[in-house]
C-alpha positions in Angstrom: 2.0 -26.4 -5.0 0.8 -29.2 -2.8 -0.6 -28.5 0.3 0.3 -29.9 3.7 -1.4 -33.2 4.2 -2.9 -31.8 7.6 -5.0 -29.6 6.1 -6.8 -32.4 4.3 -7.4 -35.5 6.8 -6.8 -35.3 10.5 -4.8 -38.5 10.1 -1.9 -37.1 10.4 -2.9 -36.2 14.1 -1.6 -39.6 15.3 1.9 -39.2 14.2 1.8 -35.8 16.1 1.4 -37.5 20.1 3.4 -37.9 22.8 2.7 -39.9 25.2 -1.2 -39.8 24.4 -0.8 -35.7 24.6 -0.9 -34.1 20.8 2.2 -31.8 20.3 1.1 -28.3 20.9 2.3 -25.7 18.2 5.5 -24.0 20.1 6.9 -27.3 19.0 5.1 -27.4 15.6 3.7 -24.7 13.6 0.6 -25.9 11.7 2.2 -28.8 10.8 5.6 -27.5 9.3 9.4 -29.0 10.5 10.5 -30.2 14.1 11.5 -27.0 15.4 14.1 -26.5 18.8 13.0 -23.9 22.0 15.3 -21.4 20.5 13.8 -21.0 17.1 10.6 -20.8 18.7 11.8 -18.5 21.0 13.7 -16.4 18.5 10.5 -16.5 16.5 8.0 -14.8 19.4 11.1 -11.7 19.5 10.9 -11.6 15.8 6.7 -11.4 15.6 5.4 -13.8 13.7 6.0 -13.4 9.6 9.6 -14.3 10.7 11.7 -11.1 9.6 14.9 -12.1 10.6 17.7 -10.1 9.0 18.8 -6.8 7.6 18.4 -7.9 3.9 16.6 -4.7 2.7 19.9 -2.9 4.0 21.8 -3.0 1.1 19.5 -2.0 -1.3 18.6 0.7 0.6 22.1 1.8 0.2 21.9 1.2 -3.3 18.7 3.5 -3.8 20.3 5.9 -1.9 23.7 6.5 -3.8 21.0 6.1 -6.8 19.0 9.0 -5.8 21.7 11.2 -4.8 23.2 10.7 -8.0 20.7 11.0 -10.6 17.2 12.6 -8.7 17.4 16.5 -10.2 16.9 19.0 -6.9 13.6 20.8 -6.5 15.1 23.0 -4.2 13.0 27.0 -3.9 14.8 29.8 -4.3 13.3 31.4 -1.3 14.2 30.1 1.8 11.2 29.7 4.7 11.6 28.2 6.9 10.3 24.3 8.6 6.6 24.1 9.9 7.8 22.6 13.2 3.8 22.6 14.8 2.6 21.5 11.4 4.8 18.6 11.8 4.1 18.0 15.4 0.8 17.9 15.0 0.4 16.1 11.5 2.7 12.9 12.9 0.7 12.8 15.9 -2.4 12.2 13.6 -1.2 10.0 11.6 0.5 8.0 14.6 -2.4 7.8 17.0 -4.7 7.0 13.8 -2.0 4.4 13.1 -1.8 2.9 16.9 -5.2 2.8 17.1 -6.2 1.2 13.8 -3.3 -1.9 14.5 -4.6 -2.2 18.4 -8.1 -2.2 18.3 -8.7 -5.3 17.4 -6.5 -6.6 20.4 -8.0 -3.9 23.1 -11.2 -3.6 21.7 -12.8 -1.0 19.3 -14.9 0.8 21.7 -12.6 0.1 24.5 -11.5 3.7 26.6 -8.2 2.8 25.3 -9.0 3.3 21.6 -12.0 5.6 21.7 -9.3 7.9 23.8 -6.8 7.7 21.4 -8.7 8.2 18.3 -9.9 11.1 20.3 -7.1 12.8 20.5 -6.0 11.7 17.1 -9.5 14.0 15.7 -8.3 16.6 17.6 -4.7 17.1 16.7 -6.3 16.5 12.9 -8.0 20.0 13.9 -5.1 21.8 14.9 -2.8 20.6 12.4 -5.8 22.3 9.6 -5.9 25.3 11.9 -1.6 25.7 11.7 -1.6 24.9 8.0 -4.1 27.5 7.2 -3.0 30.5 9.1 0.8 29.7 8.7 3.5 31.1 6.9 5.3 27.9 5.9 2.7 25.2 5.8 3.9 21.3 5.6 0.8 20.9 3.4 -0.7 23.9 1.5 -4.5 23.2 2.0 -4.9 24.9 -1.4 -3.6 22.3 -3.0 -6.4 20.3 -1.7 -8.5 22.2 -3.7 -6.8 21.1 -7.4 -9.4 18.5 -8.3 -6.5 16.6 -10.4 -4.4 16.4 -7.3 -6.7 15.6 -4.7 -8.5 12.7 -7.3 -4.5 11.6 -7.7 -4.0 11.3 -4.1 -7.3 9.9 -3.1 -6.5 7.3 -5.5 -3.3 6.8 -3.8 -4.9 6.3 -0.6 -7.2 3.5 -1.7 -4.4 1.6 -3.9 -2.4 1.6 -1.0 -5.0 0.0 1.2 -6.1 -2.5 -1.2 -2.6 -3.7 -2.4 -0.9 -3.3 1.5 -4.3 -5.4 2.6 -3.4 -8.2 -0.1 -0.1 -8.3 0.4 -0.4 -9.2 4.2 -3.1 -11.0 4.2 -1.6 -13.7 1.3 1.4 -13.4 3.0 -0.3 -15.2 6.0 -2.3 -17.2 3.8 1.1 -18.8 2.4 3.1 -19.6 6.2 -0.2 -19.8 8.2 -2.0 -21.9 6.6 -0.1 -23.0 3.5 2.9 -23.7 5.7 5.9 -22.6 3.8 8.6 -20.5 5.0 8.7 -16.6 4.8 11.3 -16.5 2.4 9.0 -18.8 0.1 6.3 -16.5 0.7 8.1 -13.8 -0.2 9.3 -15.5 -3.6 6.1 -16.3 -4.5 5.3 -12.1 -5.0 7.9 -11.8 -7.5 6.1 -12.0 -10.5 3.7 -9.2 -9.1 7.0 -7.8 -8.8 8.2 -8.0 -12.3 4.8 -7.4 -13.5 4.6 -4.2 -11.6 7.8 -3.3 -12.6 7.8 -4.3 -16.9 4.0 -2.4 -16.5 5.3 0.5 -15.2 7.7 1.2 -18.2 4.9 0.9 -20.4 2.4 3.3 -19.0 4.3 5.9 -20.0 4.3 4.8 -23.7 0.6 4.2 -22.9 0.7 8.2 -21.6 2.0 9.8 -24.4 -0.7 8.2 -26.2 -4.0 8.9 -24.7 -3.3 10.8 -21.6 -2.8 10.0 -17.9 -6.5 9.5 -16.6 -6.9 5.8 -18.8 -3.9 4.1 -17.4 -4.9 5.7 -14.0 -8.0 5.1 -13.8 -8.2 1.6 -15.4 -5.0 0.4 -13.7 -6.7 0.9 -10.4 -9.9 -1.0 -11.7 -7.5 -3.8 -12.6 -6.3 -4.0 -9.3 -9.9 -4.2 -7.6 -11.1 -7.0 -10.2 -8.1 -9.3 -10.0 -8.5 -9.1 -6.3 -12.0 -9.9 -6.7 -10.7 -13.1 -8.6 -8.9 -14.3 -5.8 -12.6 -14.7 -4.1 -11.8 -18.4 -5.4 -9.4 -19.1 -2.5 -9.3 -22.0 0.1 -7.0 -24.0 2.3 -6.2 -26.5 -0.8 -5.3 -23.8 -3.7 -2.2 -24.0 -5.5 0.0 -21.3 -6.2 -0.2 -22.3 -10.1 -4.0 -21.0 -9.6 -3.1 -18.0 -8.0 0.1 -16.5 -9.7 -1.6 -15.3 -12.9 -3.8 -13.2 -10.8 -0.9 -11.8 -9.1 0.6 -10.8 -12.6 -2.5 -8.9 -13.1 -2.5 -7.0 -10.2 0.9 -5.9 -10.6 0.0 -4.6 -14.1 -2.4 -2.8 -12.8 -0.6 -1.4 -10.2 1.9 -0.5 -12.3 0.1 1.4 -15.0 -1.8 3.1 -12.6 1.3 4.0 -10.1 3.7 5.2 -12.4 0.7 7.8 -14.1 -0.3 8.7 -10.9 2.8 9.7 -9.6 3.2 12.1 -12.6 -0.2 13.1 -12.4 0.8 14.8 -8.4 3.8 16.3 -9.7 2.5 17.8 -12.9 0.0 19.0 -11.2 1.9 21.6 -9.3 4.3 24.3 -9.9 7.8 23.0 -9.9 8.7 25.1 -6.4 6.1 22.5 -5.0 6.8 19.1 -5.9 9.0 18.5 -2.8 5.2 19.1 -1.0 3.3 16.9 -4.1 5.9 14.2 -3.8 5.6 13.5 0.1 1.6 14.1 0.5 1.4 11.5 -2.5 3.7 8.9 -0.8 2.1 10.1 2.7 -1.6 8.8 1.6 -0.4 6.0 0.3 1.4 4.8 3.0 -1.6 6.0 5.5 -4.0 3.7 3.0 -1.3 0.7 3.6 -1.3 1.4 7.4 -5.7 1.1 7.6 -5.3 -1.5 4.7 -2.9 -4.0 7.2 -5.1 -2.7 10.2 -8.3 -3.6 8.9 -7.4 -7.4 7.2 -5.6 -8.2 10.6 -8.5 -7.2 12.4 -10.8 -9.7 10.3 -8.4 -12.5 10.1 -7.9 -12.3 14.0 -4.7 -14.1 16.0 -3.7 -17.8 15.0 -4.1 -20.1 18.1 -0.1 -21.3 18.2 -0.7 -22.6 22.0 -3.9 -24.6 20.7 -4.4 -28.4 20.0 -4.0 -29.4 16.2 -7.8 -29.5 16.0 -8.4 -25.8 16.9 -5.3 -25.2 14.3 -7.5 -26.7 11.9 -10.5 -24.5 13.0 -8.6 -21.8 12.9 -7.5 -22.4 9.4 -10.6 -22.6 7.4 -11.7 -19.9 9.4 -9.3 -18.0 8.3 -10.3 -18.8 4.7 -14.1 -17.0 5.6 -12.2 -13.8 6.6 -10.2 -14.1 3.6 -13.0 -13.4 1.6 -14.4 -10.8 3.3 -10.8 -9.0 3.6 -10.6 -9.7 -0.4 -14.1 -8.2 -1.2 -13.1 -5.6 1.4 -10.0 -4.8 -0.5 -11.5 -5.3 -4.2 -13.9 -2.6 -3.6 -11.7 -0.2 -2.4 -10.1 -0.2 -5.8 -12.7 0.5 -8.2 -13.9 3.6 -6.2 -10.1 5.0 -6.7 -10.5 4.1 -10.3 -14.1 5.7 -10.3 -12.5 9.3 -8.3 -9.3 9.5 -10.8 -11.8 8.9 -13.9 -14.1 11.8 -12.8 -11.5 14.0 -11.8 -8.3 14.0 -13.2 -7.8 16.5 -16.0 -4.8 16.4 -17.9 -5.3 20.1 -18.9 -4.7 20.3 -15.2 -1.4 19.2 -15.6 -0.9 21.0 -18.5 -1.6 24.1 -17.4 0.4 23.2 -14.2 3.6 22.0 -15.9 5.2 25.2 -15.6 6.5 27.8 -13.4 3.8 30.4 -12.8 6.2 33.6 -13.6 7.0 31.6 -16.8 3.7 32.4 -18.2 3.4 35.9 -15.9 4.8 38.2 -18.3 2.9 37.4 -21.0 4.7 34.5 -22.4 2.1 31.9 -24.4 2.2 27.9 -24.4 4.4 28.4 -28.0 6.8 30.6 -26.4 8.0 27.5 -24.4 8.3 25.6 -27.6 6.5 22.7 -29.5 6.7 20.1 -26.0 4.7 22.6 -23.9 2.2 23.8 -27.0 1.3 20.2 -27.5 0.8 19.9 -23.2 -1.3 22.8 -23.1 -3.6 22.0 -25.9 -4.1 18.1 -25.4 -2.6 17.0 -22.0 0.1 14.6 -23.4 3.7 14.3 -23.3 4.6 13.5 -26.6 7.3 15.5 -28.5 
């Protein structure tokens, strides 16, 4: 992909005046297309990666009818009842965590505003433990906590999420800030992590069957942290040639350690708890995402779009500096998933945890439950 000429030679400067004044970037953004008052206008409403339109709408819609249709119910035959303080409590975490992670770099991080908030985040942290070990109906059964297999799985949840969440939105700056292309472009240029994530995903659990769901886990997540590390190579003049096949290799990696992982929380549990295994698994990784976007933003800082061209330019190779320390950032976070999900996830674990506890209750034995559940107890896979 060739990169914008005015990220190679100020030259290009002189075609930019007006009368003797250099065009400021409401009218240009670093260097891309004319563009009129309203675009720039409807830009600043829409923030600046230019999400414009309801496009994920209709396959939303899609996943839904999907789901409804083909996702088996989990449902417990006892009904009791909604932690309702649990709840309270746990958003407001998670929220105030959230806010302040994505502010402080704009208010400061030891700013009242942020210390406050991350103040009261710790606290309502405290009483959301406190409700969710003294109550009846707990959100989030802190003994589950204690399952090393689940707790590795979800740790390593947390970290993928940061790291791939980090690279995502940091490349997809990369691309419109400094590489200049649209955000549809930039967005096209992630589908072969796509398909790679997807085509990887079907074959963990071929891989699986064969050797067990700590491997694939473990050095899925490891893949992740060292093609991220390869992107180290970055700066303002990279093709996207140079980058893709390091993109394919993250979304392999993501891939054969998402799919395993997921599997790994819900086998984990009795089958009257994988509504609870499912949402803290897609809870921690979304709370990874959150600090992973918090934390490159706050390295990267805010591009100067009021600024002459030549503090664009500063801006821009500055921005490559931070990339690097956001990728290093990000590729370390990986490997110590990989290193917790090595150490800790048992698929004996699972095996043991595959099944209803009153199944085995009454005396019932592994072979009882047939040749499937014999072979889970005594090696961990999934084969037959």
């Amino acid at each position: 992909m060739q990169v914008h000429q005015r990220y190679v030679t100020p030259a290009r400067h002189a075609h930019d005046r007006r009368d003797g004044e250099p065009q400021r970037s409401s009218k240009r953004r670093f260097g891309g297309e004319q563009r009129s008052k309203e675009d720039d206008s409807r830009e600043k409403r829409l923030g600046t990666l230019g999400v414009d339109d309801h496009r994920e709408a209709p396959v939303a819609a899609i996943a839904i009818v999907i789901a409804a249709r083909r996702v088996e119910d989990s449902r417990r035959d006892d009904v009791i009842g909604l932690d309702i303080v649990g709840q309270i409590f746990g958003m407001a975490t998670l929220g105030l965590a959230a806010y302040g992670a994505i502010e402080g770099r704009y208010a400061g991080w030891g700013s009242t505003e942020i210390v406050t908030i991350f103040s009261i985040a710790a606290v309502c942290l405290v009483v959301f433990l406190l409700v969710e070990r003294r109550g009846h109906a707990p959100v989030l059964p802190l003994g589950l906590l204690r399952r090393r297999t689940f707790a590795a799985a979800n740790a390593g949840g947390l970290v993928m999420g940061f790291a791939l969440f980090g690279l995502l939105f940091l490349f997809s700056l990369f691309f419109q800030l400094v590489q200049e292309v649209s955000p549809t472009q930039a967005g096209v240029r992630f589908v072969p992590l796509s398909i790679a994530f997807v085509v990887s995903g079907a074959l963990a659990g071929r891989l699986v069957a064969r050797v067990g769901y700590r491997a694939p886990l473990a050095a899925g997540l490891a893949l992740v942290g060292s093609a991220t590390l390869l992107l180290l190579k970055v700066q303002v003049q990279t093709s996207y040639g140079s980058l893709v096949w390091i993109f394919i290799l993250i979304g392999i990696g993501y891939g054969f350690a998402s799919a395993p992982m997921a599997a790994v929380v819900m086998g984990s549990v009795s089958s009257d708890r994988l509504g609870v295994a499912s949402a803290v698994n897609n809870t921690v990784r979304q709370v990874g995402g959150v600090f992973g976007v918090a934390v490159v933003g706050a390295l990267l800082g805010n591009p100067p779009y009021e600024a002459p061209l030549l503090v664009q330019l500063q801006y821009a190779h500055n921005f490559i500096h931070s990339t690097h320390i956001a990728l290093l950032t990000c590729g370390i976070a990986a490997p110590v998933g990989a290193a917790l999900t090595g150490l800790f996830v048992r698929s004996s674990d699972i095996a043991i945890n595959a099944f209803r506890p009153s199944e085995l209750a009454a005396g019932d034995s592994a072979d009882s439950l047939g040749p499937g559940a014999t072979r889970l107890a005594e090696t961990g896979t999934v084969t037959g």
